[in-house]
LODOPA-430195 format. One record per residue: residue in three letters; x, z, y of N, C-alpha, C in turn. Coordinates in steps of 0.001 Angstrom, whole numbers, padded with zeros to 6 digits, always signed. Each point is the difference from the previous one (the first is absolute). Layout:
<sites>
alaXZYXZYXZY
...
</sites>
This chain:
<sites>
unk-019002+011361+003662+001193+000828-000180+001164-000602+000760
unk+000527+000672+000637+001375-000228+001173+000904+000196-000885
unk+001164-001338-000599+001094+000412-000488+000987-000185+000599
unk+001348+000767-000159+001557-000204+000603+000745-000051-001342
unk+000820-001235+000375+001140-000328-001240+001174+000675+000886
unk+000696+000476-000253+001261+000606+000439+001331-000311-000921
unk+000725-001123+000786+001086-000549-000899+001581+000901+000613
unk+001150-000359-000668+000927+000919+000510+000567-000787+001250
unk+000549-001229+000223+000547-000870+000500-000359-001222-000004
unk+000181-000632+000516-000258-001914-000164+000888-000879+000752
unk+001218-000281-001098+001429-000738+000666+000076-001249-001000
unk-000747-000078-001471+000564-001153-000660-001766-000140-000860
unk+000299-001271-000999-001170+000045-000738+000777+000152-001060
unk+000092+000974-000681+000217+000230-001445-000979+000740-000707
unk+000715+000973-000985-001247+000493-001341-001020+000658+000783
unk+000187+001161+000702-000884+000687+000422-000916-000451+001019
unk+000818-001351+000584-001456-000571+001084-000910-000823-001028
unk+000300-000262-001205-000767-000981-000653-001207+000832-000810
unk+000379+001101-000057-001027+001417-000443-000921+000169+001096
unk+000666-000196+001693-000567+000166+001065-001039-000668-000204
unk+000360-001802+000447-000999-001005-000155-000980+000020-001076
unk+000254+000781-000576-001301+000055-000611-000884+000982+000219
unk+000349+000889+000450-000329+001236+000629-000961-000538+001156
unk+000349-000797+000271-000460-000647+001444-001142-000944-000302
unk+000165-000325-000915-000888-000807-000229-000874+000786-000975
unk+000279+001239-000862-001402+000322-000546-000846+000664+001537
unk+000532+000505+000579-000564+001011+001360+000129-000765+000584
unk-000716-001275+000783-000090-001010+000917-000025+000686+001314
unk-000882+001114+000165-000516+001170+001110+000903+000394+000467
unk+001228+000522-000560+000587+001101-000048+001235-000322+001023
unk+000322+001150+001153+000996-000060+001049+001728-000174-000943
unk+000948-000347+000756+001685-000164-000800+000352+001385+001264
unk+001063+000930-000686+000967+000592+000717+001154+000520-000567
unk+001017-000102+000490+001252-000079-000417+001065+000849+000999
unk+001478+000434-000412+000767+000219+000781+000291-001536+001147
unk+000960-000565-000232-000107-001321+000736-000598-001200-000824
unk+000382-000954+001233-000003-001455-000718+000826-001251+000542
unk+000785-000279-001062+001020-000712+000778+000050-001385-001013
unk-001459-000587-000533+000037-000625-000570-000130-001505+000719
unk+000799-001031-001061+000485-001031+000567-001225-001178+000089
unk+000278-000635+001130-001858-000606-000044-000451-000731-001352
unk+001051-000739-000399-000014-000922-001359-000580+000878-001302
unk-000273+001192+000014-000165+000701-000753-001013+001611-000303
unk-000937-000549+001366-000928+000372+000395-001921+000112-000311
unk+000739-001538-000804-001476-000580-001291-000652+001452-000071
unk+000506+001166-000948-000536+000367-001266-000615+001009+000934
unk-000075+000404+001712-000655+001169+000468-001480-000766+000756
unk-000193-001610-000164-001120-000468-000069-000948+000360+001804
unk+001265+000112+000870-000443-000233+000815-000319+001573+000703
unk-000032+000608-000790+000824+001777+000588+001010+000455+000545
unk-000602+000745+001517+001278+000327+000826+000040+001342-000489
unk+000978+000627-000455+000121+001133-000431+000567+001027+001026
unk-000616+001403-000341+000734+000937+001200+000747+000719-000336
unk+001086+000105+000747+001646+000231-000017-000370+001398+000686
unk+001553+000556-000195+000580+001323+000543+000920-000146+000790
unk+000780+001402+000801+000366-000488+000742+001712-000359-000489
unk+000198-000379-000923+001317-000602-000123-000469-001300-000385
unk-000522-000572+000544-000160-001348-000037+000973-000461+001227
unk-000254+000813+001046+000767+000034+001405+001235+000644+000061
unk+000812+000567-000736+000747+000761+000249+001431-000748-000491
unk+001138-000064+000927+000848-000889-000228+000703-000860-001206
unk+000147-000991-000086+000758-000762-001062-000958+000184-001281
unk-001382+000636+000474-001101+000178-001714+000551-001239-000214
unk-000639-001027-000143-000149-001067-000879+001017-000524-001084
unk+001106+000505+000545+001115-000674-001162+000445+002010-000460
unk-000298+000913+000201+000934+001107+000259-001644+001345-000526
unk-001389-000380-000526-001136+000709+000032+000380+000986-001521
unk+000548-000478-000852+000445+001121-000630+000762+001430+000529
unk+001001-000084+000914+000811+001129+000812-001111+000581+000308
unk-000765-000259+000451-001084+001076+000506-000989+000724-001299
unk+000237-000076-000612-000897+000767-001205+000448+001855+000382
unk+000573+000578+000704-000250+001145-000043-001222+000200+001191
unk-000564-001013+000563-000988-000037+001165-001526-000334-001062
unk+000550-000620-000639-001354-000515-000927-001361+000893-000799
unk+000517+001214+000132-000843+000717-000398-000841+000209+001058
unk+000530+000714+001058-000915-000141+001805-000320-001191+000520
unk+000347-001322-001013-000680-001284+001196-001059+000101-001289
unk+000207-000146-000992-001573-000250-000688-000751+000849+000102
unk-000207+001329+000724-000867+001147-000072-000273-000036+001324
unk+000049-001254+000623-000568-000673+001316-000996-000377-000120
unk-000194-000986-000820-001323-000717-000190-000961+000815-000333
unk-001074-000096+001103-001348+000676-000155-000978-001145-000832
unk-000220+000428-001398-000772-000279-001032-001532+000948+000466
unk-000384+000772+000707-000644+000772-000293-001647-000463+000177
unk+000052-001403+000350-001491-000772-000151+000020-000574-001630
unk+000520-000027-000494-000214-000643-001129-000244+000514-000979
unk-000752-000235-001119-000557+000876-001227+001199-000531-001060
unk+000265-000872-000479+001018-000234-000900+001197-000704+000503
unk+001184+001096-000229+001506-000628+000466+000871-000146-001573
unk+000473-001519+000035+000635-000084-001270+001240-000141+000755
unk+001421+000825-000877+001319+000096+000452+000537-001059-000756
unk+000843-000945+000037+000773-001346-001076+001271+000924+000884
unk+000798+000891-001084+001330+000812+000326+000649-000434-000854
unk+001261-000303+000460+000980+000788-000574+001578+000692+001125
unk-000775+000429+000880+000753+000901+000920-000886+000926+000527
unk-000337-000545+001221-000775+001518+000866-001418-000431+000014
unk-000554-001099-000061-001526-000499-000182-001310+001277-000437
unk+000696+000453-001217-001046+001135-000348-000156+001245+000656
unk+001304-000174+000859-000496+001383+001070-000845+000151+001175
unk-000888-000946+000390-000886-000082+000797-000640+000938+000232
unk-000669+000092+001094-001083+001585-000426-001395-000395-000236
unk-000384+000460-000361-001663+000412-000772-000589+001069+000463
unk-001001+000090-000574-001145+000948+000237-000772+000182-001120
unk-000667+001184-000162-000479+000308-001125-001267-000981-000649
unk-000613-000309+000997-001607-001317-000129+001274-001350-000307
unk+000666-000282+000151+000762-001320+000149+000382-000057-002015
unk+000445-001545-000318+000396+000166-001308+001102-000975+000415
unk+001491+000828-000377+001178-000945-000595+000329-000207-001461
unk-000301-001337-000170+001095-000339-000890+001306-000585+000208
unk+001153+000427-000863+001103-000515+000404+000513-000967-001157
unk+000413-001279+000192+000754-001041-000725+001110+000569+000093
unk+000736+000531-000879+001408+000105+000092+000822-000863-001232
unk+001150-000550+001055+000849-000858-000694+000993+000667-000371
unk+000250+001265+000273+000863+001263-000516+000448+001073+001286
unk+000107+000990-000558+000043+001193+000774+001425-000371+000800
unk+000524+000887+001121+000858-000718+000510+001583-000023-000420
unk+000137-001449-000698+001322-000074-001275+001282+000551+000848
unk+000437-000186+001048+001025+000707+000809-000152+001265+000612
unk-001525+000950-000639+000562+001834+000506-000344+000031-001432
unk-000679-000563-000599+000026+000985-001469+000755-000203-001126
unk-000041-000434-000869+000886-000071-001457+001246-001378+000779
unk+000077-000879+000856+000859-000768-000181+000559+000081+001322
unk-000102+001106+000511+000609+000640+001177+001913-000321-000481
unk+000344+000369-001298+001317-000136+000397+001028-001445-000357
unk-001193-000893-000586+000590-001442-000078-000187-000083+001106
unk-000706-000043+000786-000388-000618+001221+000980+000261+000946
unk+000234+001293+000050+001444+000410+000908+000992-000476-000297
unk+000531+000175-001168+001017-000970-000708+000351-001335+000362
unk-001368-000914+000044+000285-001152-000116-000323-000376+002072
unk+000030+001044+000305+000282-000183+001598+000963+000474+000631
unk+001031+000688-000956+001250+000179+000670+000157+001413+000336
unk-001798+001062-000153-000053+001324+000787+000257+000755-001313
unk+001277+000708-000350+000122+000663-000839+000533+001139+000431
unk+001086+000223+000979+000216+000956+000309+000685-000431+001673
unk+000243+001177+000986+000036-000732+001620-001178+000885+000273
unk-000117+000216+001360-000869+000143+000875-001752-001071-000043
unk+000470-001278-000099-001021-000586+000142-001057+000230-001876
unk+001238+000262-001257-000636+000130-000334-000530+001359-000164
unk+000114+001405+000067-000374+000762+000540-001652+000028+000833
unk+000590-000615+000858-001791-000291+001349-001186-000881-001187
unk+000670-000891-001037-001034-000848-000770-000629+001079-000972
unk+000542+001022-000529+000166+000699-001119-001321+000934+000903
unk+000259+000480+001143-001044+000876+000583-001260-000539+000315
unk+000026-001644+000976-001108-000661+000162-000967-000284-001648
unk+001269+000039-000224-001608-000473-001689+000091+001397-000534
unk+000480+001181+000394-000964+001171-000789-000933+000542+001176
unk-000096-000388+001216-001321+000242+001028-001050-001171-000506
unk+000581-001070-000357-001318-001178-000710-000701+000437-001325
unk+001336+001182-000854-000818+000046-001090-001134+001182+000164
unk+000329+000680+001030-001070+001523+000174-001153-001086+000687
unk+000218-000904+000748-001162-000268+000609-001110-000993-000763
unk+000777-001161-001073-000752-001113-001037-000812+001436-000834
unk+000587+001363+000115-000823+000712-001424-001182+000515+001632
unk+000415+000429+000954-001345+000211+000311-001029-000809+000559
unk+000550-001235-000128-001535-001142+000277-000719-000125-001361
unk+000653+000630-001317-000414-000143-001246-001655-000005+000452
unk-000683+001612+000113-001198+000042+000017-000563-001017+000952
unk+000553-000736+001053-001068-000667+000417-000428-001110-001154
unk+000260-000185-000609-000754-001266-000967-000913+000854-000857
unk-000705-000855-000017-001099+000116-001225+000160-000360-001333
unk+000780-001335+000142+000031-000509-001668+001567-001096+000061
unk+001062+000229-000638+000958-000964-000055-000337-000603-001163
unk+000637-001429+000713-000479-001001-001255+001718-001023+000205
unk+000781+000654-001364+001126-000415-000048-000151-001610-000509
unk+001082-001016+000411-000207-001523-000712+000718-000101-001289
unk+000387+001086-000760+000204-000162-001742-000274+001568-000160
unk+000727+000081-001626-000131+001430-000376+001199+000554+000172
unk+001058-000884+000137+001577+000817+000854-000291+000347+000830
unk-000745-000519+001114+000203+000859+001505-001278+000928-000507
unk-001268+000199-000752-001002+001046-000623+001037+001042-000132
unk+000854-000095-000822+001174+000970-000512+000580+000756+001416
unk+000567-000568+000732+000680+000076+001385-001101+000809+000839
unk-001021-000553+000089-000871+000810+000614-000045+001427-000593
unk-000194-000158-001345-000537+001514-000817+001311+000816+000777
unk+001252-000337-000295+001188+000945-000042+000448+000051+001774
unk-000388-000778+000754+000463+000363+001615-001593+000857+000612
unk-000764-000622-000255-001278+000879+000766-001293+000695-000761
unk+000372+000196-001366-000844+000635-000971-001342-000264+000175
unk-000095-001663-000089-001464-000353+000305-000234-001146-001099
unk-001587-000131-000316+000195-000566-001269-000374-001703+000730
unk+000255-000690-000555-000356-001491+000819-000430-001142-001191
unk-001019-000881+000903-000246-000801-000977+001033-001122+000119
unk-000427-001029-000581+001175-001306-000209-000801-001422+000409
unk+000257-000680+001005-000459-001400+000572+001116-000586-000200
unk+000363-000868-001126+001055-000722+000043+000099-001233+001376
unk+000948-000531+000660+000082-000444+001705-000209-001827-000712
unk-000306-000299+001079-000636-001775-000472+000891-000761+000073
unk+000154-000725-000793+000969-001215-000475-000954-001635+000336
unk+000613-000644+000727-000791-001438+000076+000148-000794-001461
unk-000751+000404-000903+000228-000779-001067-000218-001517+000066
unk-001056-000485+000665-000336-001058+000374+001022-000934+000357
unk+001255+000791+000940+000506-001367+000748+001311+000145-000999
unk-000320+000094-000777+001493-000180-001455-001020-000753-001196
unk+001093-001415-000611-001226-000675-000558+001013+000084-001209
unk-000501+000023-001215+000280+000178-001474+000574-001170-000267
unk+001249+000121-000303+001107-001061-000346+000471+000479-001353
unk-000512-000683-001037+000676-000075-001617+000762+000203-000129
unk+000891-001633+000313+001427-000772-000461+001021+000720+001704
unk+000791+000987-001484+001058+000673+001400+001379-000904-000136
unk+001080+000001+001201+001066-000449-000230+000982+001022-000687
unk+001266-000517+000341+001118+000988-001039+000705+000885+001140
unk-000534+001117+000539+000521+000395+001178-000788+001449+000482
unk+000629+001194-000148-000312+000774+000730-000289+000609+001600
unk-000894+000657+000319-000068+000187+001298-000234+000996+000336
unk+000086+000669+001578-000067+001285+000288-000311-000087+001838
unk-000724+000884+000097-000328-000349+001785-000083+001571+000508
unk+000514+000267+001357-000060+000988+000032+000340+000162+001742
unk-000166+001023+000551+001104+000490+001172+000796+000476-000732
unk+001164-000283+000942+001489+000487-000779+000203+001101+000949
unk-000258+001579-000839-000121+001260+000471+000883+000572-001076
unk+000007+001097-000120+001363+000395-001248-001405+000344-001012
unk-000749+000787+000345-001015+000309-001265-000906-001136-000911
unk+000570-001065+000321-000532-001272-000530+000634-000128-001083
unk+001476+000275+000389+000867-000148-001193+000218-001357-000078
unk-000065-001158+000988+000438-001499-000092+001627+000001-000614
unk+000409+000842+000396+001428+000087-000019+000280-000009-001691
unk-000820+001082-000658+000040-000007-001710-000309-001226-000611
unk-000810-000861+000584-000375-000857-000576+000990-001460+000267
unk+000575+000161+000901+000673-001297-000022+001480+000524-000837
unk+000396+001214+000036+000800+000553-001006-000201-000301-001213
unk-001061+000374-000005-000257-000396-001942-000211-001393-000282
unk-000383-000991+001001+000034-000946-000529+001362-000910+000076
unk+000989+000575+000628+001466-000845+000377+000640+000451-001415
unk-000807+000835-000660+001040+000095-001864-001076-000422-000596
unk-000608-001198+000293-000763-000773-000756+000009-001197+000641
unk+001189-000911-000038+000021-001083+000812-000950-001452-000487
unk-000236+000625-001254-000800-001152-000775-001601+000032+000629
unk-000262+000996+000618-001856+000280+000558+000256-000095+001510
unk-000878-001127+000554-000203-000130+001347-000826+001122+000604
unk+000436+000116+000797-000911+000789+001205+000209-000118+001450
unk-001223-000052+000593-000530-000330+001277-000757+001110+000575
unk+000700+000480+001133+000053+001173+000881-000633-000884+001228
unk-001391+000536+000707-000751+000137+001227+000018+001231+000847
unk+000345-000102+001158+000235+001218+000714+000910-000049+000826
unk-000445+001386+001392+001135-000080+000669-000049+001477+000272
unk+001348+000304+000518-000051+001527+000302+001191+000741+000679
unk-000100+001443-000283+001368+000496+000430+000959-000028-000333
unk-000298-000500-001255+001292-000005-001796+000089-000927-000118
unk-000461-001377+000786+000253-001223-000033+002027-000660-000549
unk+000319+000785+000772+001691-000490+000043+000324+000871-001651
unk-000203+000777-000290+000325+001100-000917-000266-000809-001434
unk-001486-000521+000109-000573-000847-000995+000747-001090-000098
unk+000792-000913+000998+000416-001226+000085+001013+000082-000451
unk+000983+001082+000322+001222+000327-000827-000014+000037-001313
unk-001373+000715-000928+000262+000270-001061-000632-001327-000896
unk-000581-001040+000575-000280-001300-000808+000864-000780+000207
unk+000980+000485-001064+001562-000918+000406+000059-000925-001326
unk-001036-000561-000961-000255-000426-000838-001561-001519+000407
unk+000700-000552-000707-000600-001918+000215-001550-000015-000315
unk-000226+001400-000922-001816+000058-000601-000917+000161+000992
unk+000977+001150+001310-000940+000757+001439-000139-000977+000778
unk-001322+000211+000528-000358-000914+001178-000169+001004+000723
unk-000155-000028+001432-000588+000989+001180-000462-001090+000660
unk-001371+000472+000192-001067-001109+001016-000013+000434+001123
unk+000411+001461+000231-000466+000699+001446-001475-000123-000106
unk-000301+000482+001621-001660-000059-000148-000360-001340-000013
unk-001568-000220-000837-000380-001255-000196-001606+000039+000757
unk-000583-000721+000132-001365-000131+000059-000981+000326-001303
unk-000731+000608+000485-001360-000170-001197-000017-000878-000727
unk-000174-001630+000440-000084-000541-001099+001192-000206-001291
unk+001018-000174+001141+001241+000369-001334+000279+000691-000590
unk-000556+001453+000343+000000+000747-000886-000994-000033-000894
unk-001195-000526-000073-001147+000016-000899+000416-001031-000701
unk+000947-000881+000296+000612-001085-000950+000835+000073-001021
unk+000935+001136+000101+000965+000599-000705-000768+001011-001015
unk-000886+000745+000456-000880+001058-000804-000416-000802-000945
unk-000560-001188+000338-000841-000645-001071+001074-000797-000977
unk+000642-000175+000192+000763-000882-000839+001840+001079-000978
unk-000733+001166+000597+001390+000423-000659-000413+000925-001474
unk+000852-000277-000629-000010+000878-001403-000299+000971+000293
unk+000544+001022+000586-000178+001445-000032+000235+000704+001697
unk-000822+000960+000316+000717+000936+001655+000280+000558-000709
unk+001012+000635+000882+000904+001448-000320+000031+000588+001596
unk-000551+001083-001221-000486+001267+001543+000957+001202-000823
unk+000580+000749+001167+001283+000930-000821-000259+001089+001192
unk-000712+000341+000548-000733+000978+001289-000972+001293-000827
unk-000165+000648+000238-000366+001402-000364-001394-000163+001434
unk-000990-000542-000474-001008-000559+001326-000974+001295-000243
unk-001066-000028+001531-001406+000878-000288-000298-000633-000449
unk-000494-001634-000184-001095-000635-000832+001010-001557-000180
unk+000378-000110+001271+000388-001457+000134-000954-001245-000739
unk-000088-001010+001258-000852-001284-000011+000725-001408-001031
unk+001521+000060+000397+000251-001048-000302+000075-000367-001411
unk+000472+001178-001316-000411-000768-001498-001177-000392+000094
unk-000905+000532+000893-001407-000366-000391-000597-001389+000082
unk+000687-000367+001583-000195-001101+000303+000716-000955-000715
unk+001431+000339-001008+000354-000721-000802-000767+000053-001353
unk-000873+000413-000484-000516+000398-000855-001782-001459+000318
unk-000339+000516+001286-000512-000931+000376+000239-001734-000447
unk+001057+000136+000138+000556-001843-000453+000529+000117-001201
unk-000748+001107-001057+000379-000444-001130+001303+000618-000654
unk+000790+000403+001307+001587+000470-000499+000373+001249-000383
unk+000071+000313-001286+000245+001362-000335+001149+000913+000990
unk+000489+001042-000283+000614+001142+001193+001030+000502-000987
unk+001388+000056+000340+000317+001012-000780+000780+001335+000652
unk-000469+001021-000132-000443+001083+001151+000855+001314-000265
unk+000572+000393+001012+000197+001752-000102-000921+000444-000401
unk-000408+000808-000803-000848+001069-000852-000190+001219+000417
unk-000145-000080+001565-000494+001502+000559-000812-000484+001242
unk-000774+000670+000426-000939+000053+001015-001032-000879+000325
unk-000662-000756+000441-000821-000783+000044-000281-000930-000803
unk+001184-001035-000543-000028-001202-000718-000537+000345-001455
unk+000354+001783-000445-000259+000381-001369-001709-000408-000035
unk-001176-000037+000982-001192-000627+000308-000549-000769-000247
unk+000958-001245+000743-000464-001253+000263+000738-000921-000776
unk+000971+000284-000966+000403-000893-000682+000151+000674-001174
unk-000969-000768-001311+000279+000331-001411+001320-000304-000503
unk+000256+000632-000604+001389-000214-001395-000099-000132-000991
unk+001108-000495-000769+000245-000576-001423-001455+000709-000571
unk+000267+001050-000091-000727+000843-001123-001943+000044+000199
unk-000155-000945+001155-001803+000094+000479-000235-000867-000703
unk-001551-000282-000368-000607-000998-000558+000324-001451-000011
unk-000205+000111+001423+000355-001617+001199+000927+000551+000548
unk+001827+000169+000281+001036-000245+000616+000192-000859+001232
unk+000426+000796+000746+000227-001254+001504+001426+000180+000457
unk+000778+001152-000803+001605+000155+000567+000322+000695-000950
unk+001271+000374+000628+001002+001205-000573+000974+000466+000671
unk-000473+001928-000375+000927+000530+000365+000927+000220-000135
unk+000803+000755+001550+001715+000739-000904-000379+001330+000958
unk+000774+000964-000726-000416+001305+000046+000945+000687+001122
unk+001670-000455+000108+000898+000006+001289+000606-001051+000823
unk-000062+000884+001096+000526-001417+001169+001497-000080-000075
unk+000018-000352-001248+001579-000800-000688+000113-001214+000430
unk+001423-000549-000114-000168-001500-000393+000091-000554-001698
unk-000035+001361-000112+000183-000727-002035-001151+000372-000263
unk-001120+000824+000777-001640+000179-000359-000328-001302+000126
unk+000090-000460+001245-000227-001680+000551+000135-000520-001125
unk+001508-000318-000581+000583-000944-000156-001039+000615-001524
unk-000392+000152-001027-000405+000673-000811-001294-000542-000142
unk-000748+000080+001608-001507-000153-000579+000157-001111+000281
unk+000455-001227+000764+000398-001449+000060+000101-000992-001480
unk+000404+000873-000640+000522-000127-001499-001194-000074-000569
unk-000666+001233+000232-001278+000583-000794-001110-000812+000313
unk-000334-000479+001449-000719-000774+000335-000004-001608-000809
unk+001146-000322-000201+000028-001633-000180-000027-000037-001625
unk-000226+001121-001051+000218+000059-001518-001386+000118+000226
unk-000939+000737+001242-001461+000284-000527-000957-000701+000899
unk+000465-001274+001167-000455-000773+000791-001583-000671-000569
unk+000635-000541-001382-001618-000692-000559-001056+000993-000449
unk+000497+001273+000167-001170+000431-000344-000712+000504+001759
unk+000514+000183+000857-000844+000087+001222-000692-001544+000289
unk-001298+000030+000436-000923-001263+000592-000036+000156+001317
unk+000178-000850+000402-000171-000166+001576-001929+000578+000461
unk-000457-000809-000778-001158+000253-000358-000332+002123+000442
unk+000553+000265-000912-000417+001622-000027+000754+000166+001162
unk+001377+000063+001091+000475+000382+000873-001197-000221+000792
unk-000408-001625+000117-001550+000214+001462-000763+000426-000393
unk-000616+000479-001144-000987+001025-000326+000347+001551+000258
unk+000884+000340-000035+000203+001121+000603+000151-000185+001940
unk+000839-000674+000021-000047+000110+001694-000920-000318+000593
unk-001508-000587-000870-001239+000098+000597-000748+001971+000226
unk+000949+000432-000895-000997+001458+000206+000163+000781+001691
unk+001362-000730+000443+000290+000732+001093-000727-001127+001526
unk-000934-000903-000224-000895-000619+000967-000006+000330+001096
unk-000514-000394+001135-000481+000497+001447-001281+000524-000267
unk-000452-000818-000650-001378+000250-000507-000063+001255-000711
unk+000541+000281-000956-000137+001210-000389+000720+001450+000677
unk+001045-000136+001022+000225+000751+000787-001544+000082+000909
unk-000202-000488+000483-001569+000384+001124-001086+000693-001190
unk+000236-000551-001091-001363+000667-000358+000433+001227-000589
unk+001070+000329-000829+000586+001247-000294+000071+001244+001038
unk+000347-000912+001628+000717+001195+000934-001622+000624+000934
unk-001000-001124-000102-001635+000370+000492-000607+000906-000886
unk+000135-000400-001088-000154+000867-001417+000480+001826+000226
unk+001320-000514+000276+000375+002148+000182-000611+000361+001487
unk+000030-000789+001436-000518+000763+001057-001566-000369-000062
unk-000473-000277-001012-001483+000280-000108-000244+001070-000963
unk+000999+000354-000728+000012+001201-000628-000150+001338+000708
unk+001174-000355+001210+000243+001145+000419-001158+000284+001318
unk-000392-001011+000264-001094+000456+001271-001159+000427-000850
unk-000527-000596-001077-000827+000678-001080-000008+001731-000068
unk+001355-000043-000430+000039+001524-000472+000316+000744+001181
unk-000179-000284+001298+000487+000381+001434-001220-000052+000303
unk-001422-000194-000861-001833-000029+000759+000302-000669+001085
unk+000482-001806-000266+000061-000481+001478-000545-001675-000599
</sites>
């Protein structure tokens, strides 16, 4: 069997290349193609020695720092790639990836990491928080993403089977392309996070500093709690914005750190605080991994992967708005009900989300589907 992985882009290693690499490694066989690739050599590990094939804005001026501007081209550069030798094409989307073309003998499945969050439901934060609200330019944005949204609904039928990475984006799927999807939760290196007991007295939080992270809430809520440390990892666009508002002796800002310092801080801190409205998000998990309970916005992904007060075995707690007195609230709530979370049960849960069990879960549904496809 001839397979094609069809990824959207390849500029950084984050969540969705780490879904890749494994992708890559269950399908050893299997060809890479992508819009570009402008990935940095240092960070090249996880495609294992795969030259992947590009479109033609790989070439087309200033791509490499500037390959987003071109997304009104992206629908015609991925419906470039001739797939048409191959019997199984898996899409890892969350932009134009799943619009590839097919053929009726051919089977797609599509990984989707969510339908596309800037034409559909979060079309108008997104404008918002880029300045295009009203003007000409925003106008031209407002039209380019309603030609993206007629065109993401008609690559719908080319897939065969979406397989969303929680049951929020399951949901997302049902309500943007009225298709039912199964659920491959995306792989977490549980392995390289090692179970640390004895935590220090100090909160932590890691993140890109993007506005939907909400870094900004969190160092808010903790500057009216000067008595609780916290230690901020990250760098970003909100970098200066964030720095302004930790005008209190508890905030640290690390900027970006290395892996290991950050796996140093995970393991040794009382509690993450994740205050993001995520599709699934990795990082409570990986704090969960070292033992460290989460204490979490209470909508979208994290509602998943991290138990609350009220589960058997507890690994966090929620707050229900992106307040700073929700924050400041479950901070409270967390440290009256601390002894009853075990570090213990946090890595027992962040073992369910494995590499290992991503490959055998995600072989599991496209052996389903070539099954019921008489293939």
């Amino acid at each position: 069997m001839r397979i094609a992985i069809v990824h959207d882009w390849l500029t950084v290693y984050a969540g969705a290349e780490r879904a890749l690499e494994q992708l890559l490694l269950l399908y050893p066989q299997a060809d890479l193609f992508c819009i570009c690739d402008f990935l940095p050599d240092n960070q090249r590990h996880f495609l294992h020695g795969r030259k992947p094939k590009t479109t033609f804005i790989q070439n087309l001026p200033k791509a490499k720092s500037y390959y987003r501007h071109y997304l009104p081209l992206m629908p015609l550069a991925i419906e470039q790639h001739d797939l048409s030798e191959y019997d199984l094409v898996i899409s890892s989307s969350h932009a134009v990836a799943k619009g590839v073309l097919t053929g009726p003998d051919q089977t797609h499945v599509c990984y989707t990491y969510t339908p596309i969050r800037y034409a559909w439901d979060l079309q108008h934060q997104y404008l918002k928080e880029s300045g295009l609200v009203t003007g000409f330019k925003a106008m031209l944005a407002k039209i380019i993403l309603h030609y993206i949204r007629i065109w993401d609904l008609r690559t719908v039928n080319g897939v065969d089977q979406f397989v969303g990475i929680s049951d929020f984006i399951k949901r997302r799927i049902k309500k943007v392309y009225a298709r039912q999807a199964e659920v491959v939760y995306p792989p977490v290196d549980i392995k390289g996070f090692n179970l640390q007991t004895e935590k220090q007295d100090y909160y932590v939080t890691a993140s890109r500093m993007v506005p939907y992270k909400k870094i900004d809430l969190i160092v808010e809520a903790f500057s009216r709690m000067p008595d609780k440390k916290l230690i901020v990892i990250g760098d970003g666009p909100e970098m200066n914005k964030i720095a302004a508002l930790a005008r209190t002796s508890n905030i640290q800002l690390l900027g970006y750190q290395p892996y290991e310092v950050l796996k140093d801080h995970l393991q040794k801190a009382k509690a993450f605080v994740f205050a993001a409205e995520e599709d699934f998000g990795i990082a409570p998990l990986e704090a969960q991994a070292c033992g460290t309970p989460v204490i979490a916005f209470g909508k979208g992904g994290a509602c998943e992967t991290i138990r609350g007060l009220d589960a058997e075995k507890p690994t966090g707690v929620f707050f229900q708005k992106q307040t700073v007195t929700e924050l400041v609230a479950a901070v409270e709530q967390f440290e009256k009900n601390a002894r009853n979370i075990s570090p213990l049960w946090c890595r027992e849960n962040a073992e369910r989300f494995s590499t290992e069990n991503f490959k055998k879960n995600f072989s599991n549904v496209v052996e389903s589907v070539l099954k019921n496809r008489g293939l």
